[in-house]
C-alpha positions in Angstrom: 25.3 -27.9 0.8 26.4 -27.6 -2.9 23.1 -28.5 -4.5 21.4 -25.7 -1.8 23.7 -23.3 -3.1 23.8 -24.1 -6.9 19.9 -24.6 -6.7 19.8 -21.0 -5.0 21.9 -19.2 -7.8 20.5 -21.1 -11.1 17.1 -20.2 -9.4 17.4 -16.3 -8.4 19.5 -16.0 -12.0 16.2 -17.3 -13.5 13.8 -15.2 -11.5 16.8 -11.8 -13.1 15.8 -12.9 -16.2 12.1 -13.6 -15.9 11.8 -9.6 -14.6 13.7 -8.4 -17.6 17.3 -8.5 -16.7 19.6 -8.6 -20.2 23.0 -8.2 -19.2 25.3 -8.5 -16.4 28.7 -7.0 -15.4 30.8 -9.7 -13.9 34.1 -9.7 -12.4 36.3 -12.5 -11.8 36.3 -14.0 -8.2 35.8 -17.5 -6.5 33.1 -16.5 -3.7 30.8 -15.3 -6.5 31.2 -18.5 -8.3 28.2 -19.8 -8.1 26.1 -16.7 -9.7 28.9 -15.8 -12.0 28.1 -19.7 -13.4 24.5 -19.2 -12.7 24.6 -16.1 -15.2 26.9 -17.5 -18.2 24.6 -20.5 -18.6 21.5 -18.3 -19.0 20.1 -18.3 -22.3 18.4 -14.5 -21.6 21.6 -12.7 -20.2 24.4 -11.3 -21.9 27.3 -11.8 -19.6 29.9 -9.2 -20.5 33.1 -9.8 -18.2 34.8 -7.0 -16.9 38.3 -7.2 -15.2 38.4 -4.2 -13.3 35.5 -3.7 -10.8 35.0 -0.1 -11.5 34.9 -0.6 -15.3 32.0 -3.1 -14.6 30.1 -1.1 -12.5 30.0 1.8 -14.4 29.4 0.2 -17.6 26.6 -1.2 -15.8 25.4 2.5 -15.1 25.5 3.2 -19.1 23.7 0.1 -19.7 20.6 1.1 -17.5 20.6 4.8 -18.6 20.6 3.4 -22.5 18.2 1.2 -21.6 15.7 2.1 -18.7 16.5 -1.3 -17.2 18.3 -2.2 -14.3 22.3 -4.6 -15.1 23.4 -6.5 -12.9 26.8 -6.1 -11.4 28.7 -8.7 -9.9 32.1 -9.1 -7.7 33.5 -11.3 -5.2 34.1 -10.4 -1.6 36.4 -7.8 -0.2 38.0 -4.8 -1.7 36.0 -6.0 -4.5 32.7 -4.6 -3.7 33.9 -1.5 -2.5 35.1 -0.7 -6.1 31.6 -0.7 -6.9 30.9 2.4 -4.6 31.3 5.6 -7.1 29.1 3.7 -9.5 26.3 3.2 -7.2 26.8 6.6 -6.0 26.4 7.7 -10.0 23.6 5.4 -10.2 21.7 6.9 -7.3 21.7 10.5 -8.0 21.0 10.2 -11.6 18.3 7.3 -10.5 19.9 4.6 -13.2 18.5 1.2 -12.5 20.8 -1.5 -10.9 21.3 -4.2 -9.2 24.4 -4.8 -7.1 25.4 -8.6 -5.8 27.9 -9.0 -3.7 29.2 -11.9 -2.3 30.7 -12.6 1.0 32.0 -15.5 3.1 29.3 -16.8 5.6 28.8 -15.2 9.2 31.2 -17.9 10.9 33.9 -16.6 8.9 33.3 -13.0 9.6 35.0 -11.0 12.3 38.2 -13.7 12.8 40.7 -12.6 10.9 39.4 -15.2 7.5 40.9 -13.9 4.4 39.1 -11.8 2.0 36.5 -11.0 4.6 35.4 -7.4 5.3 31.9 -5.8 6.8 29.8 -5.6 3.4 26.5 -5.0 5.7 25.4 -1.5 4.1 28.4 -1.1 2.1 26.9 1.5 0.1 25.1 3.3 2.8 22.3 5.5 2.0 23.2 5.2 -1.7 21.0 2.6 -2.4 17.4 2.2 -2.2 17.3 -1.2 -1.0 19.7 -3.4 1.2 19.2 -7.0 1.8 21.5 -10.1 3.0 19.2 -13.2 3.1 22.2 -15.2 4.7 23.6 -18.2 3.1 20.8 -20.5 1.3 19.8 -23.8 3.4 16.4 -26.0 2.5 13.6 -24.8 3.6 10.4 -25.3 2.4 9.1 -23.1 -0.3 12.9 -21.9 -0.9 13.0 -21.5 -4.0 9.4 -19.4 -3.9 11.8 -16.9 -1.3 14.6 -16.9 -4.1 12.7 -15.8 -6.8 10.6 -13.2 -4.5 14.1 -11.7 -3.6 14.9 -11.4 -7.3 11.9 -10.1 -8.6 11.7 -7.6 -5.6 15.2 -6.5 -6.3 14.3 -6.0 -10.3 11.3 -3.8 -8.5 13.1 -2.2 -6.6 15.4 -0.9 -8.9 13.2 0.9 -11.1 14.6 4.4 -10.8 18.0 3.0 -8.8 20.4 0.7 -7.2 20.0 -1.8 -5.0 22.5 -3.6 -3.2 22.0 -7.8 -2.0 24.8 -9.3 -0.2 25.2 -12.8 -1.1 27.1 -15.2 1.4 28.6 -18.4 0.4 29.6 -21.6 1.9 32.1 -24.0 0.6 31.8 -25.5 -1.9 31.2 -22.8 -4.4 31.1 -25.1 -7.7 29.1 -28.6 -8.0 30.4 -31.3 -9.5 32.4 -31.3 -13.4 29.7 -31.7 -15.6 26.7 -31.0 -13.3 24.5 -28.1 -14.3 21.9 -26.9 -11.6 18.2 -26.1 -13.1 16.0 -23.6 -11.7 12.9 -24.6 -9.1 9.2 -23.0 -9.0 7.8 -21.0 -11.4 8.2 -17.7 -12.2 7.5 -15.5 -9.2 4.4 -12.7 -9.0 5.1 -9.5 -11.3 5.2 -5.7 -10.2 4.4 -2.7 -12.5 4.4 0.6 -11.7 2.9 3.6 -13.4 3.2 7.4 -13.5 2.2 10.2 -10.9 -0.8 12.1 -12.0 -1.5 15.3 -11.4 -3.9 16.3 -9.1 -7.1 19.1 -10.4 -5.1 21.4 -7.9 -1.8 21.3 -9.8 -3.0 21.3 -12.9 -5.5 24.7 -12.0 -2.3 26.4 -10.2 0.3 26.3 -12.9 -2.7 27.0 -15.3 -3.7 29.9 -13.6 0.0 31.5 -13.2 0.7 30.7 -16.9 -2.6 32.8 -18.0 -1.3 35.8 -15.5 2.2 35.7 -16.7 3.5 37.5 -20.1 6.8 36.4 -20.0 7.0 32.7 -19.1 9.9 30.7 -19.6 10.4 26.6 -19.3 14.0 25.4 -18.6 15.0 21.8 -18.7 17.6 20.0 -17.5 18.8 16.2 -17.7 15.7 14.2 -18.6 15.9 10.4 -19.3 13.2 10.4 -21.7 12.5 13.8 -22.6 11.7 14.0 -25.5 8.0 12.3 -24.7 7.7 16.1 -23.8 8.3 17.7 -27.2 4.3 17.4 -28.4 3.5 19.3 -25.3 5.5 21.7 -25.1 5.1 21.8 -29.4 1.6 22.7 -28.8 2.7 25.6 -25.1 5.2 27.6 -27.5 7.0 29.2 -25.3 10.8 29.7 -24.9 12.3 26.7 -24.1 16.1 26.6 -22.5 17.0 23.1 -23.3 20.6 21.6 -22.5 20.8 18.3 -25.2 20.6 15.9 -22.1 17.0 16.8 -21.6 16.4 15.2 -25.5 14.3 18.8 -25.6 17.1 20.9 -28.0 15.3 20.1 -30.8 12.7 22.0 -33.4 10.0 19.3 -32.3 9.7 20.8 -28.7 8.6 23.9 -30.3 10.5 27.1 -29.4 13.9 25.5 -28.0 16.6 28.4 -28.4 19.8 28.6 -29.6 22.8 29.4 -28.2 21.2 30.8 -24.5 24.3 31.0 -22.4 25.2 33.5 -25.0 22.1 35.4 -24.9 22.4 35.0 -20.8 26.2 36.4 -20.8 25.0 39.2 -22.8 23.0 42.6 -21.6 20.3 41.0 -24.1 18.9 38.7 -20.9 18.8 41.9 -18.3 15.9 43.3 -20.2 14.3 40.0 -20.5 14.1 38.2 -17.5 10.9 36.1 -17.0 7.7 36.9 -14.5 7.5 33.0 -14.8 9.6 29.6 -15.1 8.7 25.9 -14.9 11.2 23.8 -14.5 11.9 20.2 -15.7 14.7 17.6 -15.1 17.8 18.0 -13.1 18.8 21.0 -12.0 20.5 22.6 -15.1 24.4 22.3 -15.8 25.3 26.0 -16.6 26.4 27.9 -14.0 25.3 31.2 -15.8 21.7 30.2 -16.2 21.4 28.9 -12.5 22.9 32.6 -11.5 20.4 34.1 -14.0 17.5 32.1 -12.6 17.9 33.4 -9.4 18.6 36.7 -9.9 15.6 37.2 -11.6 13.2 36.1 -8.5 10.4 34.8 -10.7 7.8 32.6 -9.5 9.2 29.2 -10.1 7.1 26.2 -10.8 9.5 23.0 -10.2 8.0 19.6 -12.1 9.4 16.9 -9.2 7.9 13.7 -9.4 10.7 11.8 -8.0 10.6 14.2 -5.1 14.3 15.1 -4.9 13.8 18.4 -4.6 16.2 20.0 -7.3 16.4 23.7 -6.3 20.1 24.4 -5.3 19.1 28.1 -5.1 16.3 28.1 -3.2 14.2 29.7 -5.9 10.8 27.2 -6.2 7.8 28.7 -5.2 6.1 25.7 -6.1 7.6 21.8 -6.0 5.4 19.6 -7.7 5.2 16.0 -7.3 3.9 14.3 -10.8 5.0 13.5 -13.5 5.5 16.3 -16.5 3.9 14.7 -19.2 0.2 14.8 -17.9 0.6 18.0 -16.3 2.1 19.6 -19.1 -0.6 18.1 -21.6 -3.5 19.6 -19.2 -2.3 23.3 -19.6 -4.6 25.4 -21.8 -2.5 27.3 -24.4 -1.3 30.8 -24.3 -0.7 32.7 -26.8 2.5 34.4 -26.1 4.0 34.7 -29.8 5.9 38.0 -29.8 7.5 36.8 -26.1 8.7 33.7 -27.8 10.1 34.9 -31.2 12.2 37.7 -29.1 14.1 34.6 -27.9 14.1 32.6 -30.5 15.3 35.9 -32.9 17.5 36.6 -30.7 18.9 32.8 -30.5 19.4 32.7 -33.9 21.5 35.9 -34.4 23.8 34.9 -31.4 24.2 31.4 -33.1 24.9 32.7 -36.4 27.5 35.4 -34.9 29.0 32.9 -32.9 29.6 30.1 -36.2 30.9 33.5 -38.0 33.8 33.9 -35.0 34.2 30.2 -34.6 36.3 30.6 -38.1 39.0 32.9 -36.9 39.1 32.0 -32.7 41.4 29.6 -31.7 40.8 25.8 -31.8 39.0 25.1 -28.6 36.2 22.8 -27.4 33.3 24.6 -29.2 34.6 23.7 -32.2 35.0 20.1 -31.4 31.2 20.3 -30.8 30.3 22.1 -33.5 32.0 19.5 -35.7 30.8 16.5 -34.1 27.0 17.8 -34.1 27.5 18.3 -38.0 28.7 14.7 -38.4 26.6 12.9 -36.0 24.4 10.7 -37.7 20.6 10.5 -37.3 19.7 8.3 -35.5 22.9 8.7 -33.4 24.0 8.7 -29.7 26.4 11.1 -27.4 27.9 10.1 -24.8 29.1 13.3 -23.1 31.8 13.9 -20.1 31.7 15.9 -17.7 33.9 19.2 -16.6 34.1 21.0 -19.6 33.0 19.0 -22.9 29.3 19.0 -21.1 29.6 22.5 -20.5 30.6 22.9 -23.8 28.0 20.8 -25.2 25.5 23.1 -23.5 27.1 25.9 -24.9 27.6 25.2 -28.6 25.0 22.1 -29.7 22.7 23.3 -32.6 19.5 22.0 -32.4 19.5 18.0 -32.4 18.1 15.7 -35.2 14.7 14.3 -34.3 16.5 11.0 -33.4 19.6 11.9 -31.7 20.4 10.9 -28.5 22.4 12.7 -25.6 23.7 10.8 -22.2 26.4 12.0 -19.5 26.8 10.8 -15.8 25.2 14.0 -14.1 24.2 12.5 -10.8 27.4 13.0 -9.0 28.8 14.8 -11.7 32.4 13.0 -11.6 35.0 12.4 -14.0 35.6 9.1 -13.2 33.9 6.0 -15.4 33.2 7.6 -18.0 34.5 5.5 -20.6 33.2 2.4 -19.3 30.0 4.4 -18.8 29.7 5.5 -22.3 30.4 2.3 -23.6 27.9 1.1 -21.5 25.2 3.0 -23.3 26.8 1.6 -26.8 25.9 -1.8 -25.6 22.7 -0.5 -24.3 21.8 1.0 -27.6 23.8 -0.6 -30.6 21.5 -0.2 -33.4 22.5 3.6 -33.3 26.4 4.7 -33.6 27.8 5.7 -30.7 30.1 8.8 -30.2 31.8 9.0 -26.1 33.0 12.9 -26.1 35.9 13.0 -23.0 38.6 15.4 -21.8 41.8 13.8 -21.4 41.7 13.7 -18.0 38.4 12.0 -18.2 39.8 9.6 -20.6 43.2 8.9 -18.0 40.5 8.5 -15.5 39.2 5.3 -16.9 42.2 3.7 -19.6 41.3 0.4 -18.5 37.4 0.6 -19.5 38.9 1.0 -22.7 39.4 -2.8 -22.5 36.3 -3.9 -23.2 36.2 -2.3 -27.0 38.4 -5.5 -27.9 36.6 -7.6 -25.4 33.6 -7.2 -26.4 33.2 -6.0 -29.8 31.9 -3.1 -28.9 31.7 -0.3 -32.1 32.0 3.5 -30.2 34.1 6.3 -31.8 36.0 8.3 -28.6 36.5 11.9 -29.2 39.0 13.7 -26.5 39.6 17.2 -26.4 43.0 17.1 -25.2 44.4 19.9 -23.8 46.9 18.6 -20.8 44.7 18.9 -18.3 42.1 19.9 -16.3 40.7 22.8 -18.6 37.7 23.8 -16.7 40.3 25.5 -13.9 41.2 27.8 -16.0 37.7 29.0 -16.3 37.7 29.4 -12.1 39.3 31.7 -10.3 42.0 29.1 -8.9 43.5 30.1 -12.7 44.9 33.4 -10.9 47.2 31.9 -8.1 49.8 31.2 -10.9 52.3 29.7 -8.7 50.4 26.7 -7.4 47.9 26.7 -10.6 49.7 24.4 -12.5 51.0 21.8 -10.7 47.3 21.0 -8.4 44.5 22.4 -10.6 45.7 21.9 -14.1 47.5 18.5 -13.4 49.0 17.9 -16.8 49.1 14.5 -17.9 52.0 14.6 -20.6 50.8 11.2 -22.0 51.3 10.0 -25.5 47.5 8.9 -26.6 48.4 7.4 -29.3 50.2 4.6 -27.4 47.2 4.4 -25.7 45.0 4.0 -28.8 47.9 1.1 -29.2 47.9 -0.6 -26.3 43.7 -1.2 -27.1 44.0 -1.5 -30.2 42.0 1.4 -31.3 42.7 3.7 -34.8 44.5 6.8 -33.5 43.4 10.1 -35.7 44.7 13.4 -34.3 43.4 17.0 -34.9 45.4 20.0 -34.6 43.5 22.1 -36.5 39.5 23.5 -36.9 39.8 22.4 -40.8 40.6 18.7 -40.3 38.2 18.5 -37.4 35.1 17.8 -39.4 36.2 14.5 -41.8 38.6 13.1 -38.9 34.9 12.5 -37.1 33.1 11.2 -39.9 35.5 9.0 -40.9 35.7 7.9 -37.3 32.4 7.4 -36.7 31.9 5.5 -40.4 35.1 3.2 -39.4 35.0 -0.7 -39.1 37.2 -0.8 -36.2 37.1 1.8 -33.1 38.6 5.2 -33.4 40.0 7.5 -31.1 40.0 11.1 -32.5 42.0 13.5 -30.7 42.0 17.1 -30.1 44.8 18.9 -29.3 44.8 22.6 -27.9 45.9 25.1 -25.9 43.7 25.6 -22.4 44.6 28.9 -22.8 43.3 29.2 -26.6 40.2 27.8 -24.6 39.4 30.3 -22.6 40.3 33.4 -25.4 38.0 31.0 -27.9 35.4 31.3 -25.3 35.3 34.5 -24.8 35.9 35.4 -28.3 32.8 33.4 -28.7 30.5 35.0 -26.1 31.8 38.9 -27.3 30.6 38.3 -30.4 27.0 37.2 -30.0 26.8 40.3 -27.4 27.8 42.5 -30.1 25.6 40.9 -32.6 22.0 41.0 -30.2 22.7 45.1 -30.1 22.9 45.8 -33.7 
């Protein structure tokens, strides 16, 4: 029974490899000995061992957003596996590629009462987009053909998110001192997949309502790798409302514009609302252009081609299912010049008001963005939370460096793995430096994936805009019930940070003010050793910086 199961793990490990698998995410347990082993001795994976089970999964996550390529995460039985849930959930809604393996105790020791035993059968539910337990492995003929089918299918299957195989296990889980299983069979068949065309029909009906319309607008939300959009939409010219997760807030998509949520906060956007909008990515982050969007009642042209239809509002007039590149290439050019350099004029003049006010508001989390966009190098990667610093980020990014890179966990949107997730993509993507911009909450959230900075040599500068709390209430109207506010929305922390930067051995450089802001990130970022700079307002300050912020671009756009 050993050599079955050794032969079954060195095998499928093999087959990881063979598809592409670099890395893996393993935490510590005995039932999950034998692909834990299987994995270390592989001479094309990078094992990276996480303690916490969360940590793992998440950094897992960052590693297939960095990377387009599915980790693999690994735990014992038990509780274990459930820790990967929030992960997978992550992983699913912003279609990350990985592979989940989970082991379990064999079916005669489920449902008595044998320790460490719980129901892993669809652990993840609907959250993943492939479920398999092959049972334990016994001899069969042509095993170790089945073992590498199951892995390759599971790389497949993982192209655009997780799947989930539960692995059971009988004793014993180790062979012998000094015995090393070798694979069996070759290398199983490969799958490739490739991009959704669009049809004639597609291509003629956005074509058509682009020629009829004289005020079309594209907006673009998260998009892995957006910017292989930027010669197409070069070569359209028209407005372009681009949050830095779509890799499109840049001069080489064409007309991206600056500083929108300004120009959308302001009377400027009531007299110029589009007669047309295609839409790309995820559905967008800012609440204010989401509102706009629908208020406005334009025809609405949403570019779906993983069909998950995107439209929160209800506004689409037309989903379609292909991919945006083609499409987007096909479209004969319109000349709408004096449409797009209203918005990009107008852009510029609310950017340029908004640096000028940014010098006398109150230190707040535009600044920190502002700062860190100045100092980020090119090439260079962001890492961005969620709650307010991606709001934040939408708001106040410039227009990126041709190769500067923006991720976040916008699937489910949560606050939780952040850190791990972020240094996740560092790994994924070390030949550029790596900045992972939190809140302190965020940062609380997930201390312990600060861990593997030590662990695993991992160079990442943290940037935490610290302001005791949840900052983002104070934006919502749950900021006016004053006497509960405090105590279940705001949920200070009170932590020192600095004994946190301690405790993982990581530089500690705080910022109280907007002058020391700029050098405390370059010299951060150009550090040997890990830096956590720190931020410290006032959430109030926030919201007066804000709105400091947004009056002054209004009063700019009507001079």
């Amino acid at each position: 029974m050993t050599d079955v199961t050794q032969a079954f793990a060195a095998t499928f490990v093999d087959e990881l490899a063979a598809q592409g698998v670099e890395f893996a995410c393993v935490s510590p347990g005995s039932r999950s000995a034998p692909i834990a082993m299987a994995l270390q001795r592989h001479p094309r994976i990078k094992v990276l061992v996480q303690i916490d089970e969360r940590c793992g999964s998440f950094f897992a996550v960052g590693l297939g957003k960095a990377t387009g390529k599915p980790a693999v995460i690994l735990s014992t039985s038990g509780t274990a596996a459930a820790e990967f849930h929030p992960a997978v959930i992550e992983a699913a809604y912003s279609r990350t590629p990985l592979i989940v393996l989970t082991a379990d105790r064999p079916p005669e020791l489920q449902g008595v009462g044998a320790n460490q035993a719980i129901d892993q059968q669809h652990l993840y539910g609907s959250a993943v987009r492939w479920f398999v337990d092959p049972g334990a492995p016994v001899e069969l003929p042509n095993a170790a053909r089945m073992w590498r089918r199951l892995a390759a299918r599971a790389v497949a299957e993982a192209a655009d998110g997780p799947v989930h195989i539960n692995l059971p296990f009988r004793e014993p889980l180790v062979p012998p001192p000094g015995k090393h299983p070798v694979s069996e069979a070759a290398p199983a068949q490969a799958m490739t997949s490739g991009r959704l065309l669009p049809s004639q029909a597609q291509v003629a009906s956005l074509a058509s309502a682009l020629q009829r319309a004289q005020r079309p607008l594209i907006v673009a939300g998260e998009i892995r790798e957006g910017e292989r959009l930027a010669p197409a939409l070069h070569r359209l010219g028209l407005p372009l409302l681009a949050e830095p997760t779509s890799q499109l807030r840049r001069a080489e998509a064409g007309a991206a514009v600056e500083s929108y949520e300004a120009l959308l906060r302001a009377g400027w956007s009531l007299q110029h609302g589009p007669d047309l909008v295609i839409r790309i990515g995820a559905t967008p982050t800012s609440r204010v252009l989401n509102r706009w969007l629908a208020a406005a009642a334009a025809p609405t042209f949403l570019i779906d081609p993983d069909r998950a239809w995107r439209d929160e509002d209800h506004v689409a007039t037309n989903v379609m299912a292909c991919d945006a590149q083609p499409l987007l290439e096909a479209l004969p050019p319109v000349d709408r010049t004096a449409w797009r350099d209203q918005w990009l004029s107008a852009g510029k003049r609310a950017s340029a008001a908004i640096a000028a006010s940014m010098v006398s508001t109150p230190l707040h989390e535009g600044h920190v963005v502002r700062a860190l966009s100045a100092r980020l190098p090119d090439p260079g990667q962001v890492f961005i939370g969620s709650s307010m610093p991606i709001r934040a980020a939408d708001s106040f990014w410039p227009l990126a460096r041709p190769k500067q890179r923006f991720f976040g966990n916008r699937g489910a949107s949560g606050i939780d793995g952040l850190v791990s997730s972020g240094l996740g993509v560092a790994t994924g993507r070390d030949a550029a430096p790596t900045v992972l911009l939190l809140g302190d909450l965020s940062l609380y959230h997930d201390m312990n994936g600060l861990w593997a900075l030590q662990r695993h040599g991992i160079r990442a500068t943290l940037v935490v805009c610290d302001n005791n709390g949840g900052g983002v209430f104070n934006f919502l109207p749950q900021a006016e019930h004053q006497d509960v506010f405090e105590e279940i929305f705001a949920t200070p922390l009170g932590l020192d940070l600095s004994q946190v930067a301690r405790l993982y051995g990581l530089v500690y450089s705080p910022v109280s003010d907007r002058s020391g802001l700029e050098p405390a990130i370059a010299d951060a970022i150009a550090a040997p050793t890990p830096t956590m700079v720190v931020v410290r307002f006032k959430r109030e300050d926030s919201v007066s910086g804000h709105r400091l912020c947004w009056e002054a671009a209004a009063s700019a756009l009507k001079g």
